[in-house]
C-alpha positions as CSV (number, residue, x, y, z in Angstrom):
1,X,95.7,137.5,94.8
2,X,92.8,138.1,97.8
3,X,92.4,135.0,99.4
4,X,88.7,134.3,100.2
5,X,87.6,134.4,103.6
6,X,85.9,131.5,103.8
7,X,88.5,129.6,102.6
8,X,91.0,131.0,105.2
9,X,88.2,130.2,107.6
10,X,88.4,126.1,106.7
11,X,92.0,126.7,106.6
12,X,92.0,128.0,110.1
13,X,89.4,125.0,111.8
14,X,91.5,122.1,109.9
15,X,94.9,124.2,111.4
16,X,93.0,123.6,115.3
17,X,91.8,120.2,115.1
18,X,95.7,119.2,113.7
19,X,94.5,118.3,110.1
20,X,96.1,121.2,108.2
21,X,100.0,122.4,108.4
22,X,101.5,125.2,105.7
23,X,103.5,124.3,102.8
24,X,105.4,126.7,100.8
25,X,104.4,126.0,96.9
26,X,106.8,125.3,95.2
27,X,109.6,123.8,97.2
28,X,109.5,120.8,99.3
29,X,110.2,120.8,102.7
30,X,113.3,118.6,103.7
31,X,113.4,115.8,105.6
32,X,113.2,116.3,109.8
33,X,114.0,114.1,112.3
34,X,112.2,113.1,115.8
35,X,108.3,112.6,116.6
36,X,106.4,109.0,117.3
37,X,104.7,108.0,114.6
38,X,101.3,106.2,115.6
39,X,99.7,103.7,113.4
40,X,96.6,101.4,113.5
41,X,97.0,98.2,112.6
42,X,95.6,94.6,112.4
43,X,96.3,92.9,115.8
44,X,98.4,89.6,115.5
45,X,96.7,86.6,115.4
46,X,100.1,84.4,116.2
47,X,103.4,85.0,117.4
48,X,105.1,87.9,115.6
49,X,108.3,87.7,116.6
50,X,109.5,84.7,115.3
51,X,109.5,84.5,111.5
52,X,108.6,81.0,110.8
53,X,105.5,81.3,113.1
54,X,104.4,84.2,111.4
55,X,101.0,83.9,110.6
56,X,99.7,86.2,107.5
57,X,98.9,90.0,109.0
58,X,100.6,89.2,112.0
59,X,103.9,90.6,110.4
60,X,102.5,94.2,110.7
61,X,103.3,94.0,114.5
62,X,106.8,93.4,113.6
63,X,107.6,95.4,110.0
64,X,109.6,98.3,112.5
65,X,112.0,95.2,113.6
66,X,112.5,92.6,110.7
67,X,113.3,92.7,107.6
68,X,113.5,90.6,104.6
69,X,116.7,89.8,102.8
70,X,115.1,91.3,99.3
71,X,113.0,94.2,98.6
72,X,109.6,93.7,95.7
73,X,107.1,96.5,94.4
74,X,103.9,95.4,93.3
75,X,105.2,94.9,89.7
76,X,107.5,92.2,90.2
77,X,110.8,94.7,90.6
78,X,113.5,93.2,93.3
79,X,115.6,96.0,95.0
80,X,118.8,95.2,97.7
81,X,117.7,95.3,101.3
82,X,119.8,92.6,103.8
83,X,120.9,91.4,100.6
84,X,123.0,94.0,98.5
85,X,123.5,91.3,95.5
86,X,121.9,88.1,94.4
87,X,122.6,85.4,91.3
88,X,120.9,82.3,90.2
89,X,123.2,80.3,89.1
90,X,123.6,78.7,85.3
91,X,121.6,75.6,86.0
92,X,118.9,77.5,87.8
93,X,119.3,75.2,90.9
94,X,120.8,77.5,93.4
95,X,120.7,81.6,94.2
96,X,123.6,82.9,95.9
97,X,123.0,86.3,98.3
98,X,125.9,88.6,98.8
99,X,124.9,90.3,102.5
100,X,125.6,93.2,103.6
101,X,128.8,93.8,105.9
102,X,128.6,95.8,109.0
103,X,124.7,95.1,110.2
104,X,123.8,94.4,113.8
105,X,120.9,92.9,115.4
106,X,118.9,95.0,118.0
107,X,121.3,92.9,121.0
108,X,124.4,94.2,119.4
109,X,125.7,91.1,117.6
110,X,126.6,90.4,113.9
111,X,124.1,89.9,110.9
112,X,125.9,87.4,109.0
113,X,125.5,84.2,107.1
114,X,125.2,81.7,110.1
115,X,122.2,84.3,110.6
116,X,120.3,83.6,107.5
117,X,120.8,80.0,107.4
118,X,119.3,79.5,111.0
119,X,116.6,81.0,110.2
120,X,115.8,80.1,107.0
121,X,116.4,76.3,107.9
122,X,113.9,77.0,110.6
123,X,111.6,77.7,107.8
124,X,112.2,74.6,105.5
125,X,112.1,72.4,109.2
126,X,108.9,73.8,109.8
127,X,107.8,73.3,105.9
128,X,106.7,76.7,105.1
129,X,108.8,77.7,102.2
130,X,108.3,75.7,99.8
131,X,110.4,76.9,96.7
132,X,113.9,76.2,98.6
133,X,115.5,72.9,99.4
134,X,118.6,74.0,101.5
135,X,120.6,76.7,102.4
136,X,124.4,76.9,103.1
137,X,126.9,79.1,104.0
138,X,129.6,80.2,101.5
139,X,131.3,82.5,103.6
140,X,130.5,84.7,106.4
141,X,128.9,87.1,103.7
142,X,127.5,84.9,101.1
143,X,124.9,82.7,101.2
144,X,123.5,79.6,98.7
145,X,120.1,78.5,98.4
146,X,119.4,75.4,97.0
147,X,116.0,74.4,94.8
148,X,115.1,71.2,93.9
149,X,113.3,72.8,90.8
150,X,113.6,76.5,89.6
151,X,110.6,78.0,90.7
152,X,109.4,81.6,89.7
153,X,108.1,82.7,93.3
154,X,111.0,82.2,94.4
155,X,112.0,86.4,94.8
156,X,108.3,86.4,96.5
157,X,109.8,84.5,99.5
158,X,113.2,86.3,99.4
159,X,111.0,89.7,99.5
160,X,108.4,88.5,102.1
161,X,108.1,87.3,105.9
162,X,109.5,83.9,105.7
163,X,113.2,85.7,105.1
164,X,112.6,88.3,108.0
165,X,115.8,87.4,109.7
166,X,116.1,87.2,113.8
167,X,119.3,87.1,116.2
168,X,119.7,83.6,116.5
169,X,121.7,84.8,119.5
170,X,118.9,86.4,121.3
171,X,117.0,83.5,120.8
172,X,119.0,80.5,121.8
173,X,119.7,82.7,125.2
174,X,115.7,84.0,125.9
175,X,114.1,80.6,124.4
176,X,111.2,80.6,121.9
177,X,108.6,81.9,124.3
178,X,110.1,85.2,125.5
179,X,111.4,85.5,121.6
180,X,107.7,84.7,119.9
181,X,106.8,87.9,121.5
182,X,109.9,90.0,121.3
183,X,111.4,90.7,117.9
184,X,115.4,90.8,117.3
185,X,115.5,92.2,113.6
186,X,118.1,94.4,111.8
187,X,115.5,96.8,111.2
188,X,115.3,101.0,112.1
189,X,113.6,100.1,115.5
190,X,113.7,98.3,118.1
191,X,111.3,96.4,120.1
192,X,110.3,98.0,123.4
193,X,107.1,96.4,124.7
194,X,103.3,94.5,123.7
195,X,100.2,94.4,125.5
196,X,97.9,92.2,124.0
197,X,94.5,94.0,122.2
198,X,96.6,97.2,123.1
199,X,99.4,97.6,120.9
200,X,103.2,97.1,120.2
201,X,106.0,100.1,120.5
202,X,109.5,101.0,119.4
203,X,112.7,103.0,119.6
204,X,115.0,104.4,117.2
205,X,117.9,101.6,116.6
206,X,121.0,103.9,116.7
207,X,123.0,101.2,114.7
208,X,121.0,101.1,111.9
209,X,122.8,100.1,108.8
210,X,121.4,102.6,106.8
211,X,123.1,105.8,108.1
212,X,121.3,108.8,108.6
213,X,118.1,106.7,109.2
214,X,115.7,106.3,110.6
215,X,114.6,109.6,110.8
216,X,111.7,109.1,114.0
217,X,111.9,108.6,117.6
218,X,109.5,105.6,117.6
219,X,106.6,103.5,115.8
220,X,103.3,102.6,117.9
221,X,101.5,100.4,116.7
222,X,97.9,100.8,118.0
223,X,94.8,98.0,118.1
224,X,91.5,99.5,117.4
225,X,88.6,97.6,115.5
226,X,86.0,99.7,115.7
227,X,85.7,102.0,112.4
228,X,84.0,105.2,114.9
229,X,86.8,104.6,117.5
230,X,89.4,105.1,114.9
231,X,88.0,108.2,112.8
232,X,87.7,109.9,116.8
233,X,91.4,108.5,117.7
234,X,92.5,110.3,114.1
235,X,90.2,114.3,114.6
236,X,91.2,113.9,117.9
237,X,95.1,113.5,116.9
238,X,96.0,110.6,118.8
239,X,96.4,108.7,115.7
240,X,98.5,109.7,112.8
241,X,98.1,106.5,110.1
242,X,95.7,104.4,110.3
243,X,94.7,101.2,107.7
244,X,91.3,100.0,106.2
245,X,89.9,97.9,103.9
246,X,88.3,100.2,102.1
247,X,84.8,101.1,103.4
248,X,82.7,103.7,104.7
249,X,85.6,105.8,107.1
250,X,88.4,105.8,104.1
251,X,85.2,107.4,102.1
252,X,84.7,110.0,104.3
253,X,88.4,111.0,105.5
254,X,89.2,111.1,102.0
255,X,85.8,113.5,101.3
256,X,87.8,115.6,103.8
257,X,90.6,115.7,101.8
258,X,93.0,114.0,104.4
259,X,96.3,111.8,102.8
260,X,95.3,108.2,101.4
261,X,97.7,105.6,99.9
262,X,95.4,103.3,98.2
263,X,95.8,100.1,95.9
264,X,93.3,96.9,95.5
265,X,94.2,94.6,97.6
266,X,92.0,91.8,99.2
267,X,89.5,89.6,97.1
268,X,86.9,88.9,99.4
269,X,85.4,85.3,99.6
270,X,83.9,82.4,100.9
271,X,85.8,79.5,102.2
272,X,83.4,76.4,102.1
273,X,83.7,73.5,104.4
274,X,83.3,71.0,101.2
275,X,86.2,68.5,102.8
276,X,82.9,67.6,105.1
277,X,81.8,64.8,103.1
278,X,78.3,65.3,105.2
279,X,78.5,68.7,104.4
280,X,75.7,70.6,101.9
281,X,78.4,72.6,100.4
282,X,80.5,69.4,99.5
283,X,78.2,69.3,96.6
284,X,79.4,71.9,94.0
285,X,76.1,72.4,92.7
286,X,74.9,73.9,96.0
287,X,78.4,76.2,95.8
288,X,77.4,77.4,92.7
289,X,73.8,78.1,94.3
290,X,75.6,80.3,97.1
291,X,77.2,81.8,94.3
292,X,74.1,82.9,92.2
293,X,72.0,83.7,95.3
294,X,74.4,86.8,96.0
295,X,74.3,90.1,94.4
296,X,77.8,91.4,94.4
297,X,77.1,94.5,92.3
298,X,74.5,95.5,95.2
299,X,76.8,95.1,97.9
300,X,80.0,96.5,96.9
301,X,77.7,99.5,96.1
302,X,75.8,99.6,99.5
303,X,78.9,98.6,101.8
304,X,81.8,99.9,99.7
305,X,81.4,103.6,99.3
306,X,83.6,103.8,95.8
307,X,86.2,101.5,97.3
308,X,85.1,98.3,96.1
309,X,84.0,96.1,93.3
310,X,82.3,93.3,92.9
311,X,84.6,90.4,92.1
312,X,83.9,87.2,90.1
313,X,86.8,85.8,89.9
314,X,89.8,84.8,91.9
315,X,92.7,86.8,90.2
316,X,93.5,90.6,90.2
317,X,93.6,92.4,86.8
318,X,97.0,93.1,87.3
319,X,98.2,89.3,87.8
320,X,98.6,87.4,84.9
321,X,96.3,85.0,86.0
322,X,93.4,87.4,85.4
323,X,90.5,86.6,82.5
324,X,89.4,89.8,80.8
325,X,86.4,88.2,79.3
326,X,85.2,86.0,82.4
327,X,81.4,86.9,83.5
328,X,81.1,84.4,85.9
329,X,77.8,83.6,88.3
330,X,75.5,87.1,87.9
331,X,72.9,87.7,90.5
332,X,70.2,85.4,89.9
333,X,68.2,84.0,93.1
334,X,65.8,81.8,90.8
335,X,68.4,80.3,89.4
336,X,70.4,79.4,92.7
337,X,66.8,78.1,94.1
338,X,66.8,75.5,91.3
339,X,70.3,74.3,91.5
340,X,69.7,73.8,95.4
341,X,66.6,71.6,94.4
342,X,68.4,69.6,91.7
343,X,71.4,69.5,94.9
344,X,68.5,67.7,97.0
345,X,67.9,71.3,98.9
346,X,65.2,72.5,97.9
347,X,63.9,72.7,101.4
348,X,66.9,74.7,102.7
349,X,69.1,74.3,105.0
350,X,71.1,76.0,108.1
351,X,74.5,76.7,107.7
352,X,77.4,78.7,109.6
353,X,79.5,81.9,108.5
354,X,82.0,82.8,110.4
355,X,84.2,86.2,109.0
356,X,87.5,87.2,109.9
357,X,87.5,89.4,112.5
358,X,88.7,93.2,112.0
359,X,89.1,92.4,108.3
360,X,85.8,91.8,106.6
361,X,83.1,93.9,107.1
362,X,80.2,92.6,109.2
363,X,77.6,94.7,107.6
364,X,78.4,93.3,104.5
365,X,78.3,89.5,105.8
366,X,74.8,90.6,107.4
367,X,73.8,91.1,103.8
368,X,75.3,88.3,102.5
369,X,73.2,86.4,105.5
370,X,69.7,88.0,104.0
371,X,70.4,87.0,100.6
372,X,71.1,83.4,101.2
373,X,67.8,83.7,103.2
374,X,65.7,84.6,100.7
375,X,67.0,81.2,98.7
376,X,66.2,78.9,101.9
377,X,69.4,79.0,103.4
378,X,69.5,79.8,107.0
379,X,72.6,81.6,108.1
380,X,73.9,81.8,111.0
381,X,76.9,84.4,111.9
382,X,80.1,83.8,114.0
383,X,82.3,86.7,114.7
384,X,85.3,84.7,116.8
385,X,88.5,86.5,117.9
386,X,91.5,86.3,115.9
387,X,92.6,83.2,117.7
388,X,89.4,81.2,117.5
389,X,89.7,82.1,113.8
390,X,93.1,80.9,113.8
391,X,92.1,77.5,114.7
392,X,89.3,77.2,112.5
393,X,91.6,77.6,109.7
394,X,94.1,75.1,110.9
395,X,91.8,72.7,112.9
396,X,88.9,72.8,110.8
397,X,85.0,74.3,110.9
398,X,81.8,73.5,110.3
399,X,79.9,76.1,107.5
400,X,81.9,78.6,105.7
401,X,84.7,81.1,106.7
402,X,84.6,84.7,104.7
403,X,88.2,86.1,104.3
404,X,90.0,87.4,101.8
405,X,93.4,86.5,100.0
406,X,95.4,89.3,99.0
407,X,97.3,90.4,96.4
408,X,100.7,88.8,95.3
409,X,102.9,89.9,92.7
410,X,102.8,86.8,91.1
411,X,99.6,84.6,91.3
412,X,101.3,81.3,91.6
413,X,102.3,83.0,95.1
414,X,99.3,83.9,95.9
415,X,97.8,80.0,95.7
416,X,101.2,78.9,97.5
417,X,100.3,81.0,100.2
418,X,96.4,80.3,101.1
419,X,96.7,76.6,99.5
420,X,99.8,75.1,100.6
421,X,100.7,77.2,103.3
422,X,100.2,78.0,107.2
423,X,96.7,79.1,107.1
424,X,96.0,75.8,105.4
425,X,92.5,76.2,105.3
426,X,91.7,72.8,106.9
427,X,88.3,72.0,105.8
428,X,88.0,73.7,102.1
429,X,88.7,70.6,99.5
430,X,91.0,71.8,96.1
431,X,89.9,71.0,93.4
432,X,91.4,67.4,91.7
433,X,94.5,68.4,89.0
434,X,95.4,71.3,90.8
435,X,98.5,70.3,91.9
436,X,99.8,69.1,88.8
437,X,98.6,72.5,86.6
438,X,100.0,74.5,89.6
439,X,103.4,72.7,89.0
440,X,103.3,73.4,85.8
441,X,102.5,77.1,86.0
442,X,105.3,77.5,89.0
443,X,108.2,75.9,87.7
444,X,107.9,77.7,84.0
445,X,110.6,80.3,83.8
446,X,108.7,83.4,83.8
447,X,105.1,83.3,85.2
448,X,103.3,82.1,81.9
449,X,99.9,84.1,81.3
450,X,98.0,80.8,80.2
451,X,99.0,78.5,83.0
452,X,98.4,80.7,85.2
453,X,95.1,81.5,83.7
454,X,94.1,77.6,83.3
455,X,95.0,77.4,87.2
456,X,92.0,80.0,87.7
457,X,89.6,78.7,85.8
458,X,89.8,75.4,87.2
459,X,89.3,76.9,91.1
460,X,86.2,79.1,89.6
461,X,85.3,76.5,87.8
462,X,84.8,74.0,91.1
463,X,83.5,76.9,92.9
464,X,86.8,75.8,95.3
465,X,86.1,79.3,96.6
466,X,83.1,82.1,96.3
467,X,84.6,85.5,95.2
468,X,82.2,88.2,96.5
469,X,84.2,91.4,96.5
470,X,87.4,93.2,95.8
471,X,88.4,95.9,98.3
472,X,91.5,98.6,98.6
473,X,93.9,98.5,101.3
474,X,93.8,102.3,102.2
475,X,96.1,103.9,104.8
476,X,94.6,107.7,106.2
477,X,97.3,110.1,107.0
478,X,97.7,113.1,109.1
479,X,99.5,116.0,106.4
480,X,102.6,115.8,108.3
481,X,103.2,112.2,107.6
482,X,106.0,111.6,104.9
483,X,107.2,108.3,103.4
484,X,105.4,105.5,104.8
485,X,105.5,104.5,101.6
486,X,102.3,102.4,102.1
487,X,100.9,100.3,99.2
488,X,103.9,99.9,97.1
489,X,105.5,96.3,97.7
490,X,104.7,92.9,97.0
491,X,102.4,92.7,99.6
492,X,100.1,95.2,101.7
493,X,101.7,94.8,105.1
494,X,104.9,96.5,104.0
495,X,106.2,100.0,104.4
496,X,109.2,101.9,105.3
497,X,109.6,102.6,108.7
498,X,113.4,104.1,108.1
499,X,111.8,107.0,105.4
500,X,108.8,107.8,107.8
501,X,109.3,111.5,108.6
502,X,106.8,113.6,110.5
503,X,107.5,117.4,109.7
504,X,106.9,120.2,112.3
């Protein structure tokens, strides 16, 4: 068959700029070892080196280094990883983890039960899991954990940051300061080095307890927030993966035809100060205003580019939480003028917005500014760094915070996480029975579609939060990036550093 020339011509410019390598049809190439794989990802907003002051994203500084003592996909599957078996026991108090045997830390000493249980009681000290009660050990292998009440996100935690594990060893003899910054996992790399709004990097752990892995040299992890820096890091090949929220760059590189992994991801909304009891938007008539003065459909189209879609409600369709037949607040600016009158607004007023930074798109929080502007509300945007962020959601603000929650495998998780736990969200108010229908839907034995569903409905119902958009998490690769494996697990900052490969 002749081969067009024009085609061997595109062939040949994608081979120079790096974004084309030959593949035989039909026969996959095998694995190879060596390379660096270079990623960009979200710089950490806390500590990332010590689990239980892990704060959200900040655990894709670390993912090379620690690893949880389960394994989740999106679905809800659980898979061995420090763990190798697990068992809840008859009464449906207590799981017990069989570890693995011969794992070592990065410093050379034992992965073992004394292991887990200092660091998971570090976790219950500090408060942040909330679905176990203690945590003994059994032997130097086995490990119980003890729950007050069974409760079904419980494999969530077992699969997620708060069960990273640490050298307790390498902290007790550095402290907590040199250790917040220096990871000590079991995992396929070790920690080299971090500069701050640079980037972290890693070696290959020759002990790994997975023989034969991992198969790179390294991982560097890179900091860029600017969209155009990125796409000229990636043609330029200093780059090989890089993540974004959906948006205008994942658009393009994938009109290229470069690598995506893709899968919805972040839910996209407001965070009202409505604890401020002198605050407009403690009224929830003026919420719901916010609500109607915004035209979703209109800015998912204009700031998405195909990757997202406007959201109305709280849940993802694949959570059982989600409401098929839910319309929720459509675009109506007349209508969000009235409720601001009957509110006692009717005048306007001024208010702050201050997004997450290097997660939401401005572009798309300067539309959101116009909009509210056109129903007498006078925005005014914030774009913080990632700590001043931090300690508006801990400490408290004054207006409204845009950030989005992301997806869980189980929605009860997902309003563990961003109600109850370390991102606390100091000055958003929950809605009153909350607790008690939250109980209800987290202690039943499986996660029961109509609790779970009831538990929505009342936050959309209080206007608790303003959905505005649903987005992808999309990771760009070059074509000679293999298993990352990005997009698969129970939450978007995982993937497997151990099956990265980079062929030749």
């Amino acid at each position: 068959m002749r081969v067009p020339k024009s085609i061997l011509l595109c062939f040949t410019v994608l081979a120079t700029l790096g974004l084309f390598s030959a593949v035989t049809f039909g026969q996959q190439t095998p694995k190879q070892y060596g390379g660096v794989l270079r990623l960009v990802e979200t710089p950490p907003g806390s500590p990332f080196g010590v689990p239980w002051e892990i704060i959200g994203v900040s655990i894709c500084s670390a993912i090379p280094a620690l690893e949880p003592l389960l394994w989740m996909d999106r679905s809800g599957n659980v898979y061995p990883k420090l763990a190798e078996k697990w068992k809840v026991s008859p009464d449906k108090k207590s799981i017990f983890l069989s570890l693995r045997k011969e794992v070592k830390f990065h410093d050379g000493t034992d992965f073992n039960a004394e292991a887990v249980r200092f660091c998971l009681q570090k976790q219950l000290d500090s408060g942040l899991i909330t679905t176990f009660s203690s945590v003994e050990v059994v032997d130097d292998h086995t490990v119980k954990i003890g729950m007050k009440e069974y409760d079904n996100r419980v494999f969530v935690s077992l699969a997620g940051t708060s069960c990273t594990i640490i050298s307790p060893t390498a902290l007790n003899k550095n402290g907590i300061e040199w250790a917040r910054w220096h990871p000590v996992g079991t995992g396929p790399f070790e920690f080299v080095s971090y500069e701050r709004g640079v980037g972290v990097k890693y070696k290959k752990f020759k002990d790994y307890w997975d023989k034969g892995k991992p198969y790179l040299d390294g991982v560097e992890i890179k900091f860029i927030a600017d969209p155009q820096t990125i796409k000229a890091a990636f043609l330029a090949g200093e780059i090989d993966v890089f993540g974004e929220n959906g948006g205008e760059l994942v658009a393009e590189m994938k009109k290229m035809g470069m690598k995506t992994f893709s899968a919805d991801n972040g839910i996209v909304m407001l965070w009202p100060d409505s604890m401020n009891a002198d605050s407009p938007l403690s009224k929830k008539l003026v919420r719901q205003a916010i609500s109607y003065a915004i035209d979703r459909e209109g800015l998912a189209k204009a700031r998405g580019f195909g990757t997202w879609k406007p959201s109305y409600q709280v849940a993802f369709p694949e959570q059982a939480a989600y409401l098929k037949d839910y319309r929720g607040t459509p675009y109506d600016p007349k209508k969000a003028k009235e409720l601001l009158a009957q509110a006692g607004y009717g005048a306007g007023f001024k208010i702050k917005l201050i997004p997450m930074p290097a997660v939401v798109d401005r572009d798309a929080m300067v539309a959101v500014q116009r909009m509210l502007s056109e129903v007498g509300i006078e925005v005014e945007l914030e774009f913080p760094e990632m700590s001043r962020y931090r300690e508006y959601q801990v400490k408290g603000w004054r207006g409204m915070l845009a950030q989005p929650w992301g997806f869980f495998a189980n929605f009860n998780s997902t309003i563990g996480f961003y109600f109850l736990g370390a991102e606390r969200f100091a000055s958003t108010k929950r809605p009153e029975g909350w607790e008690k229908l939250f109980d209800e839907s987290r202690t039943s034995l499986s996660v029961d579609p109509k609790l779970a569903q009831r538990l929505q409905k009342l936050i959309l119902d209080d206007m608790t939060v303003i959905p505005l958009y649903m987005h992808t998490r999309d990771y760009v690769a070059r074509p000679n990036v293999h298993d990352t494996n990005h997009m698969k697990w129970v939450t978007w900052p995982w993937w497997t550093p151990a099956e990265a490969w980079l062929s030749k």
